[in-house]
N, C-alpha and C positions, 0 to 999 in steps of 0.2 A: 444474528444481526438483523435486528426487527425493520429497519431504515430501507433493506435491500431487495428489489422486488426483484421476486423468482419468475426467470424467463425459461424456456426452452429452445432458445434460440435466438441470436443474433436481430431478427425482424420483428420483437416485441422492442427495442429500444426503440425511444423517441426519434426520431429522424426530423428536425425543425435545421430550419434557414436561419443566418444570422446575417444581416445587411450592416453599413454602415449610412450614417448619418451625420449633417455639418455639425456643429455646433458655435452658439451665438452667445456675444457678450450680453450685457445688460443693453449696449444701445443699440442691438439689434446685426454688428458686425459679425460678417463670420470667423470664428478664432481658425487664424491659420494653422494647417497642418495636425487638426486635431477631431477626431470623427467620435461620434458616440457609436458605441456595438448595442444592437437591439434586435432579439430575438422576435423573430417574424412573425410567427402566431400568436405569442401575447403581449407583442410590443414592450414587452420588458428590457429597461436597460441594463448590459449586463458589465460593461468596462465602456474604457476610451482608449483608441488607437490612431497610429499616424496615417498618415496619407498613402503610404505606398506598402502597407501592413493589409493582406488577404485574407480573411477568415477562412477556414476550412470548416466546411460545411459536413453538417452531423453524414448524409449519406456517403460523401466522401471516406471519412474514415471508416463508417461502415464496410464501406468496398473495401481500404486498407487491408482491414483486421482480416475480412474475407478472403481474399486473395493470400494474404501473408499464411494464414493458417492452412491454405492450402498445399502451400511451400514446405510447410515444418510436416515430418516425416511422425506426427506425433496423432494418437489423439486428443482431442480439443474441445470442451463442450462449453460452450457459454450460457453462464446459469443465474446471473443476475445483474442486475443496474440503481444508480439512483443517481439525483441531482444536489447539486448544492447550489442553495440560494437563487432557486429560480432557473437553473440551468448556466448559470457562470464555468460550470465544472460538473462535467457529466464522467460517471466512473462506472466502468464497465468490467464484471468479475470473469470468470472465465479458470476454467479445472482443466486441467495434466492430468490428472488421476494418482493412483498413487505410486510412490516417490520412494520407500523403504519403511524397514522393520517387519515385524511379526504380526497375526493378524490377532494379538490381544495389542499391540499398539503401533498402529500404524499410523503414517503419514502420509497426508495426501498435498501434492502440491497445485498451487494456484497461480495466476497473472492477475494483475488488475488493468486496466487502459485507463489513462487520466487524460483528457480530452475539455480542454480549457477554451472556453468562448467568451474569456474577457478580457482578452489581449495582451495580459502579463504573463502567461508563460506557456513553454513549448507543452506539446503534447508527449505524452511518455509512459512507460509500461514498467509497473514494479512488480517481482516475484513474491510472492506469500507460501506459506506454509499449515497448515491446520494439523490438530493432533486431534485423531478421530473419537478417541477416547474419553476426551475431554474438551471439547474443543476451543482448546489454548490456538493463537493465531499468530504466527511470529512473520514480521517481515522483514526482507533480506534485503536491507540498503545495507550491504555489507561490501567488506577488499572484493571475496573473490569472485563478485559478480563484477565491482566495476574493472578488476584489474583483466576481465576475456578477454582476448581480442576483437570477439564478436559485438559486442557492449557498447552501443550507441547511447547518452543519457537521455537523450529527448529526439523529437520529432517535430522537426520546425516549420514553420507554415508557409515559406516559400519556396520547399520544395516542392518537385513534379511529383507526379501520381508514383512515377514506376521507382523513383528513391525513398517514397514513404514506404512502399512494400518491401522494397529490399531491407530499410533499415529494422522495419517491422519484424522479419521475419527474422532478422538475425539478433534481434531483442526477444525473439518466443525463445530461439534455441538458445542464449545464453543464459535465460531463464528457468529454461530447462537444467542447464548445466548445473547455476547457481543452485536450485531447488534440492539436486542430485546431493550435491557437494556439503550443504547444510546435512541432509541424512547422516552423511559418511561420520560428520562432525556430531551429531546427534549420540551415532550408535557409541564413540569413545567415549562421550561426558556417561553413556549410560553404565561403562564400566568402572569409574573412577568414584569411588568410595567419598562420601561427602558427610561433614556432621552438623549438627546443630547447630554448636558451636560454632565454624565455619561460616553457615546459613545468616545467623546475627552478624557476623562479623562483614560477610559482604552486602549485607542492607545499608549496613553503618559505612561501608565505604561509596555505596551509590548514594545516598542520602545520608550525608553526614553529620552529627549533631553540632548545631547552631545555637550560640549562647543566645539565650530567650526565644529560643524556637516557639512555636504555634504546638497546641492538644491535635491540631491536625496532620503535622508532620509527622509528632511521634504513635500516633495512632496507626500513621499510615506504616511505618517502618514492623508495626506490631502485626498489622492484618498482613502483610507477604510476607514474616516471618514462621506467622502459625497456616498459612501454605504450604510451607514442609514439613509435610508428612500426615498424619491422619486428619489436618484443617484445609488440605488441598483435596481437589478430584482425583483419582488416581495418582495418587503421590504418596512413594513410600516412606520419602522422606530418609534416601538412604546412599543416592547415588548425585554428583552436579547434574544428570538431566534432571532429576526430582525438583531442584535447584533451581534450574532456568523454567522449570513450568511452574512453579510455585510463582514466580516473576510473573511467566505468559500470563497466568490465570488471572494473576492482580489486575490485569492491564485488560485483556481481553472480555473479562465479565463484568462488564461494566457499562452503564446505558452510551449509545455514541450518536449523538446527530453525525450526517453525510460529512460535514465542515467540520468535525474534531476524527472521522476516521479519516479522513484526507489526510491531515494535519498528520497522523501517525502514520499511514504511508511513508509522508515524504522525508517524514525530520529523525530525529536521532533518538529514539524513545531510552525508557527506561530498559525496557529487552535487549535493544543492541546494545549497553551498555552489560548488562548483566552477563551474556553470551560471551563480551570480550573479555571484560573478568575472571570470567569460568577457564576460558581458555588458554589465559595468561597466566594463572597464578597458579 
């Protein structure tokens, strides 16, 4: 992920201020109840927010993250960042280490931090997964993270310091959990025998053929079909994990601006789709 700048540590990310501002009609009024957010060092606008709406400022959750990983009983190494659109959504990477399997294919699990400075939405931490091997990248917006206990979905900006840590810390360990629990789930698909056969048939049912479909849908159904097995990375094209990374591999090798890998954090990709399938049927 060429987009993601490699840190050593939590004090190479950006640390900027973001203030609020009135905003004016055309004759010069100020529009009630409505502030523009503008990042303090490049005066860049980055959203619009209400009156009684606080920004949490980048060092703030800095300290969060810091604190919280202090908390989790784990180790924790923060290894990368990047910005989208100017700093609207600042995404911060962060390794578990690894998570299960053998050391011809191992898995190492991740967090991400998504830390929003344009006023639409909470701050919040998603689980990820890499497959070292190949590195396929699956993320876990899945049941058995949100169904924890521990499982906050966001981080909201009117809480105090010491409920951002708490909920923080109990988003790293559920994350942790989740990451675990995907393994466990991993290591069965790698026993269960998968064919071909099969492999086409659940393309055709994630992307189904459409009378006058597009040369690019059915192209697209043909490149993660010939992903199983000797047209994928490490894929023997033999077992449903083969399956679902022949999936990951479509999704994951492929160029991403910050603002289309956000997108796949948070929404319901073609992988979570392929993973429920596998598991269901």
């Amino acid at each position: 992920m060429g987009f993601l700048n490699q840190i050593k540590g939590l004090s190479e990310v950006p640390q900027f201020n973001v203030y609020k501002e009135p905003l004016f009609d055309s004759r010069g009024s100020q529009i009630p109840n409505l502030f523009s957010l503008q990042r303090e060092d490049t005066n860049e606008h980055l959203g619009t927010c209400s009156e009684s709406y606080r920004p949490i400022q980048m060092d703030e959750m800095i300290d969060t993250i810091k604190t919280a990983c202090k908390r989790v009983n784990e180790s924790i190494e923060h290894v990368g960042w990047t910005e989208s659109r100017g700093g609207k959504r600042m995404l911060i990477q962060s390794k578990i280490g690894s998570i299960g399997f053998d050391d011809q294919d191992a898995v190492e699990g991740y967090f991400y931090t998504l830390i929003d400075n344009s006023g639409k939405c909470a701050n919040k931490i998603i689980p990820s997964t890499t497959r070292i091997s190949c590195t396929n990248a699956f993320h876990l917006i899945n049941k058995e993270n949100k169904e924890s206990e521990s499982y906050t979905p966001s981080l909201r900006h009117n809480w105090t310091f010491g409920e951002r840590v708490e909920a923080f810390s109990q988003n790293i360990s559920s994350n942790i959990v989740a990451a675990r629990k995907f393994s466990n789930t991993a290591r069965k698909l790698r026993t269960q025998k998968f064919t071909k056969d099969e492999m086409v048939k659940m393309v055709e049912t994630l992307l189904p053929v459409e009378k006058d479909e597009s040369t690019r849908r059915i192209n697209k159904r043909e490149k993660i079909a010939l992903k199983f097995g000797e047209g994928g990375i490490a894929n023997l094209g033999q077992t449903r994990w083969d399956a679902f990374n022949a999936i990951t591999e479509y999704e994951t090798h492929q160029k991403f601006t910050p603002e289309k890998f956000i997108r796949n954090l948070t929404g319901k990709t073609l992988s979570t789709k392929a993973l429920e399938y596998l598991q269901e049927v």
